[in-house]
C-alpha positions in Angstrom: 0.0 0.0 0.0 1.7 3.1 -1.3 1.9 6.1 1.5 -1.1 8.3 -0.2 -3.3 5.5 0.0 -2.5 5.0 4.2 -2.8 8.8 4.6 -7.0 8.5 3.1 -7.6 5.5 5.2 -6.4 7.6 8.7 -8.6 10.4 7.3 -11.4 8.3 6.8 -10.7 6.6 10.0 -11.1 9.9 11.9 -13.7 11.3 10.2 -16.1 8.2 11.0 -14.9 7.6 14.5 -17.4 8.7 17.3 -17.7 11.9 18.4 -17.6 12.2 22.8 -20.6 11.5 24.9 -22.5 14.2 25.8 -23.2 11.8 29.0 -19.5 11.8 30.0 -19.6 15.7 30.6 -22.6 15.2 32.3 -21.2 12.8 34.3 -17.9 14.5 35.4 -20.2 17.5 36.3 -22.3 16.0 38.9 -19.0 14.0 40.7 -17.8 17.6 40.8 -21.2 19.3 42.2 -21.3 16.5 45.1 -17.7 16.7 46.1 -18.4 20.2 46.4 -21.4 19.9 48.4 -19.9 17.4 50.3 -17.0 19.6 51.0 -19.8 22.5 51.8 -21.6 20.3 54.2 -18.4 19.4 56.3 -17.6 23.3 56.7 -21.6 24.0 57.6 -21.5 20.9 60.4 -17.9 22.3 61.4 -19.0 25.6 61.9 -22.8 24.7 63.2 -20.9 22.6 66.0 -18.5 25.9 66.9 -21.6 28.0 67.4 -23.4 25.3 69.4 -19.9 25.4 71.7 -19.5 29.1 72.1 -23.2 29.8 72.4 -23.3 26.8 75.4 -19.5 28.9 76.6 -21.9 32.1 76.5 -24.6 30.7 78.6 -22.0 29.4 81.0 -20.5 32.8 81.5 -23.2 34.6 82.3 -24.5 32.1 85.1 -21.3 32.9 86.9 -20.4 36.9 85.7 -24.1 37.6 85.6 -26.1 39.6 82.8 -27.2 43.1 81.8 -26.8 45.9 83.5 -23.4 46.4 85.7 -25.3 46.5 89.0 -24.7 45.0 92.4 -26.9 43.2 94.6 -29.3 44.5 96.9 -28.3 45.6 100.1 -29.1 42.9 101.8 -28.5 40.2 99.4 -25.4 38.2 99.1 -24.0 38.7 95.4 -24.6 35.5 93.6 -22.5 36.4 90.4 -18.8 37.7 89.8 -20.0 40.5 88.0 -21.8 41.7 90.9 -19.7 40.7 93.7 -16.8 43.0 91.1 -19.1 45.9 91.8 -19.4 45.8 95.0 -15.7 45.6 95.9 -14.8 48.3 93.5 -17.6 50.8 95.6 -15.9 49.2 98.5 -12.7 50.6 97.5 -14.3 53.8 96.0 -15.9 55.0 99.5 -13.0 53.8 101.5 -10.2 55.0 99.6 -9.9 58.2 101.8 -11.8 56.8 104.5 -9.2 57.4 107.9 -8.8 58.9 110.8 -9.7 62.4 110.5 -10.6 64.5 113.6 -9.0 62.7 116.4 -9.9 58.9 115.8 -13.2 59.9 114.0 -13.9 58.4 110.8 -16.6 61.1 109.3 -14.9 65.0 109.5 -17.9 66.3 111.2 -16.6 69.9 110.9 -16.0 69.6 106.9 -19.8 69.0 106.8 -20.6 71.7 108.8 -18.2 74.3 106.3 -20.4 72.8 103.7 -23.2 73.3 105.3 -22.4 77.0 106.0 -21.2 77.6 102.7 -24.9 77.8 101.4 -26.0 79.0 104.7 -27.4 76.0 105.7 -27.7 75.9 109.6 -26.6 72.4 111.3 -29.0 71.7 114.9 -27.8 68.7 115.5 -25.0 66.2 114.1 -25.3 62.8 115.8 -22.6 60.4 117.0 -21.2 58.2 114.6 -22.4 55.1 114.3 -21.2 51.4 112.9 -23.7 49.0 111.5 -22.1 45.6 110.1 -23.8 43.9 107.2 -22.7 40.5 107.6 -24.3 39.2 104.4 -22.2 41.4 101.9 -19.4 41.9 104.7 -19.1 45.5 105.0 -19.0 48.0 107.5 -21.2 51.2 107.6 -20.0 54.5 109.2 -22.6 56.9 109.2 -23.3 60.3 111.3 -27.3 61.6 111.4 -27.6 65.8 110.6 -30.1 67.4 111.4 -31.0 71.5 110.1 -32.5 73.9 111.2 -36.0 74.8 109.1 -34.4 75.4 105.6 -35.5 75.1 101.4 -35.3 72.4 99.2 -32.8 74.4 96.8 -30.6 74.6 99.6 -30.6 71.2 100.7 -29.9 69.9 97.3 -27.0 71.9 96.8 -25.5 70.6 100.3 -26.3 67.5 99.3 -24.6 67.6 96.0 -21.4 69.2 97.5 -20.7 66.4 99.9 -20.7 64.1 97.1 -18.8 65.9 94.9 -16.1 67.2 96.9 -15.5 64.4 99.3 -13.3 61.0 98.0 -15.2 58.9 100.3 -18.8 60.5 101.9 -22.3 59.9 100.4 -25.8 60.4 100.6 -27.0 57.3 102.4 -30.3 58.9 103.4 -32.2 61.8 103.9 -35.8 62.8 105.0 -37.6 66.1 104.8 -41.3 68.0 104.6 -42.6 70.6 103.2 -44.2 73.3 105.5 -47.7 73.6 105.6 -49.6 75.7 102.9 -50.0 78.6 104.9 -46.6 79.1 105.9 -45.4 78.2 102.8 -47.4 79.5 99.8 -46.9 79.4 96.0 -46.7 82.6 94.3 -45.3 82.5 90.8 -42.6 84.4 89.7 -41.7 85.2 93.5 -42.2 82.2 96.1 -41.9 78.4 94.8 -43.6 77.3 97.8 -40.7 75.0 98.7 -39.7 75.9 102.5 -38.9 72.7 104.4 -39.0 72.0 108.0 -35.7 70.3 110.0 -34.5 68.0 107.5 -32.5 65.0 108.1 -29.5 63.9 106.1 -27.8 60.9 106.9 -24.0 61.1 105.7 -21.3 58.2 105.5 -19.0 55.6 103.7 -19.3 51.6 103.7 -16.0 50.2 103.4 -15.1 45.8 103.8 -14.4 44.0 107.2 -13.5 39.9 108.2 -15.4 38.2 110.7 -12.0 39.0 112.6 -12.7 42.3 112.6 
């Protein structure tokens, strides 16, 4: 067979072979679509199975840190979280801080109050002895003094009370009481008289600060 005659037979040969199987493409495609979903579901389980974890760690922390607002527990409650027993130290150490001895043994300055008090001409009747009261639930200690004023206003009294807070490192505001005289001693005329004379108020003034059973 002469060379031009085996060159037309392999052209014949190629043009009558089979073109490929549409089904083969087909094929190939779907392997490649479920390895990819495989590969898709694994990284959805995987991840699934991380938020399950950290939403169980979540739950977890705030049984023992406690939720929402940064509050402490009532007064007379034992704090039942670490968040709330944090609070409570750190207003521990925030009252106490320049808590000391600071008129002969005396915890409460009894005459910085009454500067205070004379600074908006507030007159003092009475400032009682200081007093201790032990909260043995929440383990602290409260030092507190009792002053009472001579007949006064409201506008007055807020300011005194804002000044001991403001001024002092360690006093607060643990109380105070007060009434308004009665109408006609104290009437209401706009533009002049507000109608807010008070009789002797009481304002109780102190600092809580931690203690042991030892103590």
């Amino acid at each position: 067979m002469s060379d031009a005659a085996a060159d037309a037979r392999a052209t014949d040969d190629a043009a009558t072979a089979a073109p490929p199987k549409s089904g083969d493409f087909v094929r190939v495609y779907v392997i490649v679509m479920a390895l990819m979903a495989c590969v898709l579901g694994w990284f959805w389980w995987r991840h699934e199975a991380e938020a399950d974890e950290f939403a169980k760690a979540n739950e977890r922390a705030r049984s023992v840190f406690g939720d929402g607002p940064a509050g402490s527990a009532a007064n007379d409650a034992r704090p039942t979280t670490i968040r709330a027993l944090a609070v409570g130290v750190l207003k521990y150490l925030g009252t106490s801080a320049g808590a000391g001895k600071t008129e002969e043994g005396i915890n409460i300055p009894a005459q910085t109050i009454r500067d205070r008090a004379e600074g908006i001409g507030l007159k003092i009747r009475e400032i009682a002895a200081e007093t201790s009261n032990k909260n043995a639930a929440k383990r602290y200690e409260e030092i507190s003094v009792t002053v009472t004023f001579e007949p006064a206003d409201l506008e007055a009294l807020a300011k005194f009370l804002y000044n001991i807070e403001a001024t002092s490192p360690n006093l607060r505001i643990l109380d105070f009481r007060w009434d308004l005289k009665p109408e006609k001693e104290n009437q209401v005329v706009p533009g002049s008289q507000p109608g807010h004379l008070i009789n002797r108020p009481q304002v109780k003034i102190g600092f809580r600060r931690p203690y042991t059973t030892s103590r």
